[in-house]
N, C-alpha and C positions, 0 to 999 in steps of 0.2 A: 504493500500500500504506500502510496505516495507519503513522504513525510510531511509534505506541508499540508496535507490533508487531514494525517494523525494529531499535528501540533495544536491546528484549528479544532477540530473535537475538543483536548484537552483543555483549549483556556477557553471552549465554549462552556463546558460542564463544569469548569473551575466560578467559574463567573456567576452561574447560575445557582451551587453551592453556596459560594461567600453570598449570595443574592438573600437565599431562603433561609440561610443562620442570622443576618443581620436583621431581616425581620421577625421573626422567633424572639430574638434578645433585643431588638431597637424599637422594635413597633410599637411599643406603648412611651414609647418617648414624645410619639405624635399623642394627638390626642383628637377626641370625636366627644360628641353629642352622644349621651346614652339614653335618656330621656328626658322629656319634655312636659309638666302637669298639663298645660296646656297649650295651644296654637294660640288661644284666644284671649285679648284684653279687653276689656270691658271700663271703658274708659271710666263711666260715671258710678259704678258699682265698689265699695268700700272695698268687700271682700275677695273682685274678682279685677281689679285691676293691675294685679301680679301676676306671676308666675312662678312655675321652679323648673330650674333646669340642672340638670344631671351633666358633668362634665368629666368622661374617663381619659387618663393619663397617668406619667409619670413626672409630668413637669412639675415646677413651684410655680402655682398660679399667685402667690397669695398676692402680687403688686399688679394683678390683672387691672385690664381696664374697658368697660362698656359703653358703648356708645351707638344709636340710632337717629331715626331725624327727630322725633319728637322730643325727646330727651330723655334720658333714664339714671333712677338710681339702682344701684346693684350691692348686694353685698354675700359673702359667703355665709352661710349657713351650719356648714360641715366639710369634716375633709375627713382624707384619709389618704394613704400612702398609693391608691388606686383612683379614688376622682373626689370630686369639688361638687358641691351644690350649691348652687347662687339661688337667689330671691333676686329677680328684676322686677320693675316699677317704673310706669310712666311718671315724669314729676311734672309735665307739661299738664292745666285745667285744660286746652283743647289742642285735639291735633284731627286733620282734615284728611288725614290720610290712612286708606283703609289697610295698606301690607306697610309695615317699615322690618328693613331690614336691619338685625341686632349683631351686632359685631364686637366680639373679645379679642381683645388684643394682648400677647403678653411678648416682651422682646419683638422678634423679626414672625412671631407667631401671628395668626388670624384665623378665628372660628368664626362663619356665620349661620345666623338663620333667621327665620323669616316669624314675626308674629302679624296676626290678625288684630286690628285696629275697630270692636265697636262702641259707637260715643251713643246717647242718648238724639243723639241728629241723624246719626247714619242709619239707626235704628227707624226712628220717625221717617224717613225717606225712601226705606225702602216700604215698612208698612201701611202710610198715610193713603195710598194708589189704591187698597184693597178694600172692598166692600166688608160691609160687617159679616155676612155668611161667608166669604171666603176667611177672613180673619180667625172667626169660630170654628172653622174647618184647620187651623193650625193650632188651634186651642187643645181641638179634641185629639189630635194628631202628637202634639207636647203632652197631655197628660197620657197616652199611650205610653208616649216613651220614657218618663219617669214611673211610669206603674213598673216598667221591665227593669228600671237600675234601682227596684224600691232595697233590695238586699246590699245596694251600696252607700247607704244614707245614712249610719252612724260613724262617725269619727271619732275616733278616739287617735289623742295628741300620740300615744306608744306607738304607734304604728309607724315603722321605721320608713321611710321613703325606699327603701328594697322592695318595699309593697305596688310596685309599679302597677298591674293589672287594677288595684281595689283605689286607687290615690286616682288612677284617671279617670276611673268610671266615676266616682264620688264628686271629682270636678264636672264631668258631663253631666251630672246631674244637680249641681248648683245654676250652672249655667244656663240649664231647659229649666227649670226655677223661676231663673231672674226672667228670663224670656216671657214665659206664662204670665207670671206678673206685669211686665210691662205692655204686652198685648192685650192682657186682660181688661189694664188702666186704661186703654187707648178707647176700648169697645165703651167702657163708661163713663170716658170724656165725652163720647158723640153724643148722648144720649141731653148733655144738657144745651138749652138754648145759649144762641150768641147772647152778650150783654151790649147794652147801646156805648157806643166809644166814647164820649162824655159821661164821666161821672156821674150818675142819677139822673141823669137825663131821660126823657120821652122823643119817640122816632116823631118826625113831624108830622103832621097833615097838609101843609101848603102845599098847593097841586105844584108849583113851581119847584119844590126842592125833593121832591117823590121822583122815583124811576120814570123814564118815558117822557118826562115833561120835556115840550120845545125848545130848542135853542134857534129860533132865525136868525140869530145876528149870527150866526156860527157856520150858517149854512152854506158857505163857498169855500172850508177848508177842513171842517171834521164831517158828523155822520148828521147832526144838528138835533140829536137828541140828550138829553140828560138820562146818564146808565146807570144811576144809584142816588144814595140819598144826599141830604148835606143837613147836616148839624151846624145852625145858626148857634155864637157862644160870643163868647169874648176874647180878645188878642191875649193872645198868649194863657189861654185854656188848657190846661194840663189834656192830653187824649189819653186814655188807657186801652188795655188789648182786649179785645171785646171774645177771647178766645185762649186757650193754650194754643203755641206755633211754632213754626219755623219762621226765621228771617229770610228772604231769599232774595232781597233787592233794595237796596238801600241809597238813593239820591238825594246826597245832602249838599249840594254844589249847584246853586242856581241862581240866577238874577234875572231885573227886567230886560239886558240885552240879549239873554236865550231868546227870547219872546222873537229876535231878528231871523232866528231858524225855520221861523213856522213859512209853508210853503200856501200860497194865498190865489194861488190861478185857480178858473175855473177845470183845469184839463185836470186833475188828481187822480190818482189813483186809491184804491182803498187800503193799501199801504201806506200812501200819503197821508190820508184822513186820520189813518192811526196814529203814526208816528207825531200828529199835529198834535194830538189830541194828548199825548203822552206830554210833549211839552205844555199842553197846558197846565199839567197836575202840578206843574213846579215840583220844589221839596216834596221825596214821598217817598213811602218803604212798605214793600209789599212783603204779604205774610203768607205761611203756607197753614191753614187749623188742622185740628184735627181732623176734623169733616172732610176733609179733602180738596175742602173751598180753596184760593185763592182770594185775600182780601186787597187793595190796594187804599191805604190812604194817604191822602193827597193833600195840598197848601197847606204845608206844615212850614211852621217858624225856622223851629230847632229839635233838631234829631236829633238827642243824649247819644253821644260821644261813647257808650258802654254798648249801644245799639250794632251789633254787627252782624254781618251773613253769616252764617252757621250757628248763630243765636236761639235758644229754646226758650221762649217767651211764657211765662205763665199769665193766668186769666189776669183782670184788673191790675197789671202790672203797670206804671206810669212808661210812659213811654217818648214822647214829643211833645209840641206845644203848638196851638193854632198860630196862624198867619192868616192875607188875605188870598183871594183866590186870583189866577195866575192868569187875568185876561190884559190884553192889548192897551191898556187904560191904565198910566202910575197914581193916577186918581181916584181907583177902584177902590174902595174901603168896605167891602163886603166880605167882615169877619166870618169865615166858617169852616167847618170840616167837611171835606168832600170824602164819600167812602164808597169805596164798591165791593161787592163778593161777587165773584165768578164762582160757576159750576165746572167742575172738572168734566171733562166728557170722556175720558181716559179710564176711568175704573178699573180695574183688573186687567188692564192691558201694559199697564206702567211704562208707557213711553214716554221715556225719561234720557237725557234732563228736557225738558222746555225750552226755549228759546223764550226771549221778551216778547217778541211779535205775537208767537204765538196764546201766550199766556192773556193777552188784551184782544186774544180773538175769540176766546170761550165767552159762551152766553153769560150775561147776569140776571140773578134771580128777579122773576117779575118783568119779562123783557117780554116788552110789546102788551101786558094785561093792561086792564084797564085800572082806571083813578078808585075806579069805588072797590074791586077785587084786592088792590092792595093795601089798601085801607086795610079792609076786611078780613085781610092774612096778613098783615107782616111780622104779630106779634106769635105765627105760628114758626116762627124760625128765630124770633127776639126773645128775651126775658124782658115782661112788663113791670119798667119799674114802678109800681105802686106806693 
């Protein structure tokens, strides 16, 4: 046989040897993820906005270092001569983002992995889309599935984290918990009436400030009708949330030279009419309820500065301050709240996200009925303050 044939054998199977003994004796030098309690952080949840992670090795983690986009604290738990257990922790009140990826660093080392990001928003967003029998139908569907982990429901503190199999189930069954709960809350949100956006205030009866009502002077650059109510008050009228919500649009940057945007030809298109129409709201921050409405309120003073998108607004929250409304005229001194709710027309289809345009193209309640109908219903979707 060729020698330089023999020789290449020898330092192949040489090679392949020192390969297989060096990993036998070196491979826990490296180090992995053994396990994980959970994927999932639950941003608003005392209990469940940790984790624990399991880390096997032979290295010295102990000057390790953690780092994600949100922000996080970390610290060990336990060790042993084979691996590390950290407790991670968002320390950020909100982060927008649903996967961040978590990164240990120790020397010229890097572990990563990926957690699950849910905030009480991201929750509401994907939920809010769904009719109350489909919501009920995840209801019955979650209590199924903690009927099945009911044998992983006591915790006791001795129970060493070697307990991998009964530690995760016990967290998947926290977690379809806090779910049920927060679903549950949402189905018993619906249930009560909007409150009027002024404080103790009563919805009006002037045929002029009810849905539907005319606008002629209007009528060569919007639709020239009036799409909701307005709340006659005083400048600088505290408004409150006439709902629990989402924040999902906030325009706090406007003056009477916007008003030079508005496009005034007769040739418009109904994209124009909108987009006109949108300037005339001035200052204004549209909400998402629970109902699935869409509300926009409109000729506000002053947004509170605390007010932001990704915001979870609770019912009678204060919120902004009136101004006057945002026509063509610096002379206009007609104090009021302008407010509209849209109907979603989207249910169960969740096409999402919206666009602006679209969002001012959904119907508003009461559209097109008449004077004395609305009258006659509107305190069937208000609470009457009496």
């Amino acid at each position: 046989m060729n020698k330089k044939i023999i020789s290449f054998w020898i330092l192949l199977v040489s090679f392949f040897s020192i390969w297989f003994w060096y990993s036998l004796v070196f491979a826990w030098n490296l180090w992995e993820i053994e396990f994980k309690l959970s994927d999932n952080i639950f941003l608003d949840s005392f209990g469940l906005n940790k984790t624990k992670i399991l880390i096997k090795t032979k290295e010295n983690l102990d000057n390790i270092s953690i780092s994600w986009e949100c922000g996080v604290s970390g610290k060990i738990i336990e060790k042993t001569s084979n691996y590390y257990i950290f407790e991670v922790f968002l320390t950020q009140e909100k982060c927008t983002k649903q996967n961040i990826k978590t990164t240990f660093s120790s020397w010229d080392l890097n572990l990563e992995t990926i957690l699950n990001i849910a905030s009480n928003y991201s929750l509401y967003s994907t939920y809010l889309d769904y009719s109350d029998l489909k919501l009920k139908k995840y209801l019955s569907n979650i209590d199924a599935k903690i009927l099945n982990l009911k044998s992983f429901e006591t915790y006791n503190k001795s129970i060493h984290l070697s307990k991998y199999d009964f530690l995760r189930e016990n967290r998947k069954l926290q977690e379809l918990k806090y779910l049920r709960e927060f679903i549950y809350d949402l189905v018993k949100k619906r249930e009560e009436k909007y409150i009027t956006p002024i404080k103790w205030s009563s919805l009006t009866t002037v045929p002029s400030k009810l849905p539907n009502a005319w606008r002629p002077y209007r009528e060569s650059y919007t639709n020239w009708v009036h799409e909701w109510w307005d709340f006659d008050t005083n400048f600088w009228e505290t408004v409150v949330s006439l709902d629990y919500w989402l924040v999902i649009r906030v325009v706090d940057k406007f003056d009477f030279v916007d008003l030079d945007k508005l496009k005034t030809t007769w040739e418009l298109t109904q994209a124009d009419r909108i987009k006109n129409l949108d300037i005339l709201r001035g200052k204004q921050v549209w909400v998402k309820t629970m109902k699935w409405d869409v509300a926009f309120y409109s000729h506000l003073n002053e947004v509170y500065s605390n007010i932001k998108v990704w915001d979870v607004v609770f019912k009678w929250q204060a919120l902004w301050t009136v101004w006057i409304t945002w026509v063509p005229d610096k002379n206009y001194t007609d104090y009021h709240l302008h407010i509209e709710v849209r109907k979603n027309p989207y249910i169960d289809t969740r096409k999402i996200p919206y666009s602006v345009d679209e969002y001012m193209k959904w119907n508003w309640y009461f559209k097109w009925e008449s004077e004395k109908y609305i009258l006659e219903n509107q305190y069937n979707i208000f609470w009457k303050n009496e």
